[in-house]
Structure formats: structure tokens, C-alpha cells
N, C-alpha and C positions, 0 to 999 in steps of 0.2 A: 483217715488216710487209706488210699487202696492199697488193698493187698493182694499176691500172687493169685487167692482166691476168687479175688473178684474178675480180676484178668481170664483166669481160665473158665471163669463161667459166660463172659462177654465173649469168648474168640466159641464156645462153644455153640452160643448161641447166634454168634456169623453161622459157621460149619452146618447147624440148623436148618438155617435159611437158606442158604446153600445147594445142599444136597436138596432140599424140595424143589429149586428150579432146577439142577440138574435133572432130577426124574422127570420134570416137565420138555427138559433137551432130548434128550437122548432117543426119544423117538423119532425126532424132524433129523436128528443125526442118521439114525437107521435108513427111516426113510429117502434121505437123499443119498447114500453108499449105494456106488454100482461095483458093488463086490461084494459077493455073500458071504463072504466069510468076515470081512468088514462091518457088516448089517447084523450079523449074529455078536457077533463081539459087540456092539454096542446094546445090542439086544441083552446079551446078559449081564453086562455089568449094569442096564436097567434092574435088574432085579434083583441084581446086589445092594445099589445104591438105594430101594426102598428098602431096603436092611439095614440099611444105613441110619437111615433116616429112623427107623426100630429102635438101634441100637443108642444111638445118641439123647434119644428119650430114656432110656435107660439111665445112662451117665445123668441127665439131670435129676431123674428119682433116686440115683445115689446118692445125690447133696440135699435131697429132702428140695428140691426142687422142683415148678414145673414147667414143663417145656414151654421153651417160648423163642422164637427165632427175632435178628437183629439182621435188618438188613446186610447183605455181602457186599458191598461196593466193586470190590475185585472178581466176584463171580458174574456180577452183573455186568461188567465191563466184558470180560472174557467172553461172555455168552454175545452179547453185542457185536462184539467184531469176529465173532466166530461167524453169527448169522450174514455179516456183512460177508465175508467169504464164501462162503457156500454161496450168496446170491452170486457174486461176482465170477464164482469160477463152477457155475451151471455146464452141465452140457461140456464142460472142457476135461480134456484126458488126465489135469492136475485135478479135478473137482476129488480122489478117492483120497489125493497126498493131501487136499488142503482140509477135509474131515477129519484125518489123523494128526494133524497139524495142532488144529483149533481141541479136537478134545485132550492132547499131551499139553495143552497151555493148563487147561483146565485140572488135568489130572496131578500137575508140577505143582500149583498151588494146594492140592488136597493134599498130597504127600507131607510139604513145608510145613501145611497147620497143624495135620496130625500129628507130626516128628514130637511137634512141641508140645503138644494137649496129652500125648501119653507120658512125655517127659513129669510133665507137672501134676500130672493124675499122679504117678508115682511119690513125686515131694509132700504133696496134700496130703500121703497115706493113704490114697481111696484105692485098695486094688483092682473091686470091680469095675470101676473108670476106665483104671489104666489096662486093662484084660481088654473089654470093648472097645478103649481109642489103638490099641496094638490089631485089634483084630481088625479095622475100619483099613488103616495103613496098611495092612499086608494084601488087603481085596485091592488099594489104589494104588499101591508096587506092582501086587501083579497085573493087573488092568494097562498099565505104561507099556511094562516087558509087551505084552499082547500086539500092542498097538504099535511097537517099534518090528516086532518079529514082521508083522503083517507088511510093514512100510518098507522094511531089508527083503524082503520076499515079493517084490516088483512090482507094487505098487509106487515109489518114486520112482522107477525105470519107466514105469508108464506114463507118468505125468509130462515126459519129454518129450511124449505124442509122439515117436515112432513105431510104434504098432501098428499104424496104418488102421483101427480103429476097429481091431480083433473083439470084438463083442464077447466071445465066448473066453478069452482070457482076461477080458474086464471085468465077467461075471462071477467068476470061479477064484481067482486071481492064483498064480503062482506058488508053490510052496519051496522052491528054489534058492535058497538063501545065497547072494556071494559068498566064495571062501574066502574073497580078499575085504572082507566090510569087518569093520569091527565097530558097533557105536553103542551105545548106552542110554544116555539122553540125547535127543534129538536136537536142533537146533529149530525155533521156528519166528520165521520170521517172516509176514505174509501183508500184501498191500488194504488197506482198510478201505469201505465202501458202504455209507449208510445205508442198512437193512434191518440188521436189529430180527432178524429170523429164529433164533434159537431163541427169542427170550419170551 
């Protein structure tokens, strides 16, 4: 019969696989952000996410395990129609809302798996598990906050193409936040278009 153990070391081994194509995204992400401050922010949590991917090695030599990743179905999906986005909305004044978009899909489902892999590292008894899955979750809390601050700071205002195609505020982008915005998680919901670019 399976056990909680065996679960947490098959979702660990998704998470795995995972974060190594996300570190293979994150640069076509960088690369295509016409907004430096957008480009840098994906740029760093590149280098968190290979920390990532450190650490989660780690959790498996806790259970006297070795690393071994298991296909992600759902990261693979996400990166797909993330790629298909960015093809589709190139060159368009949405293309910087549709990169914070596609990475907060991304970054929703890191959050959900970690919530629960530090949950269960805890039940297991393994602290040092549950120390590293806490610490993975608090870089992919913050990395969301980042990316929502950046999107309330006029990057969605710009996506509505009235700027008249201010280059130099598409580059640098805003730090302006509405007083009257209040959001948390984004909503995102974007048309699909095979490209398969981020993957």
C-alpha cells in the first residue's frame, strides 16, 4: 500500500523536474521582457530557482534518497502555453502583462506544491526537508509579490497601448503603484497559440 511517504517523494520528484525546466524558461522569459526591471526580476529568481533545484537535492539525501526527477505534466503544460503567449503577443504593448502573466501561472502552481511538501516533510518528522521545502516557498511567495508589484506599477496600464509607444517608459517601466489597486493574486487568463517557446 502507498504511503504519505511515497507521495511526498513522487510530488518531490515532479517539483524536481520542474524547477530544471523552469531554469531552462527563465531566460527566454528575460530575454523577451521589454522592461528592465521585469528582465532583472526574472533574471534573479533564475538564480534562486538553481538553488532550487540545490536544495530539493538536498530533501532527497534526507530520505537516503537519490535525486531523480518525474516528469511535470503541469509545468510542461504551463511553459507551453506560456511560450505560445509570448509568441502571440510579440512586439504588442500587452507582450510585458502577458510574461507576468504566464510566469504567476507558473509561480501558483510552485507555491500549491510547496505549501504541501513542507506540510508533509513536517508529518514525516524530516526537519531538514521541511526547513529547505519552507525555504523554496518563501523565494516562490516572494517572486509572485515581485511580479504582481511590477504588473500594479504600469505595466497592465501599458498593455492597453495608450502610451502611444513611450519606449523609454517601456524600458524602465514605472514605479508608481495606484492608491486605488488592491490585489494579491492576479487573475490570468490569456488566449492560447501553438508555439511551445518557453519549453
Amino acid at each position: 500500500m502507498k504511503t504519505l511517504k511515497d507521495l511526498f517523494l513522487a510530488e518531490v520528484a515532479d517539483m524536481y523536474d520542474a524547477e530544471r525546466r523552469i531554469v531552462k524558461a527563465l531566460p527566454k522569459l528575460a530575454k523577451a521582457a521589454r522592461c528592465e526591471k521585469l528582465k532583472a526580476a526574472f533574471l534573479a529568481h533564475l538564480k534562486e530557482t538553481e538553488g532550487h533545484v540545490t536544495k530539493l537535492e538536498q530533501v532527497f539525501k534526507s530520505f537516503n534518497q537519490v535525486a531523480k526527477g518525474k516528469k511535470c505534466k503541469t509545468t510542461v503544460a504551463l511553459l507551453e502555453e506560456g511560450g505560445d503567449t509570448v509568441a502571440e503577443f510579440k512586439g504588442s504593448p500587452a507582450l510585458n502583462a502577458a510574461l507576468i502573466s504566464a510566469a504567476q501561472k507558473v509561480e501558483h502552481h510552485e507555491i500549491a506544491s510547496y505549501g504541501a511538501l513542507h506540510e508533509w516533510a513536517e508529518l514525516l518528522g524530516n526537519s531538514e526537508a521541511a526547513s529547505l521545502l519552507e525555504a523554496i516557498l518563501g523565494e516562490e511567495k516572494a517572486t509572485n509579490a515581485t511580479l504582481t508589484k511590477l504588473a500594479l506599477n504600469n505595466i497592465d496600464k501599458e498593455a492597453l497601448g495608450e502610451r502611444g509607444g513611450n519606449k523609454d517608459s517601456e524600458k524602465e517601466c514605472s514605479d508608481q503603484q495606484p492608491a486605488n489597486v488592491r490585489r494579491g493574486i492576479r487573475p490570468a487568463g490569456m488566449n492560447r497559440k501553438r508555439a511551445g517557446a518557453l519549453v
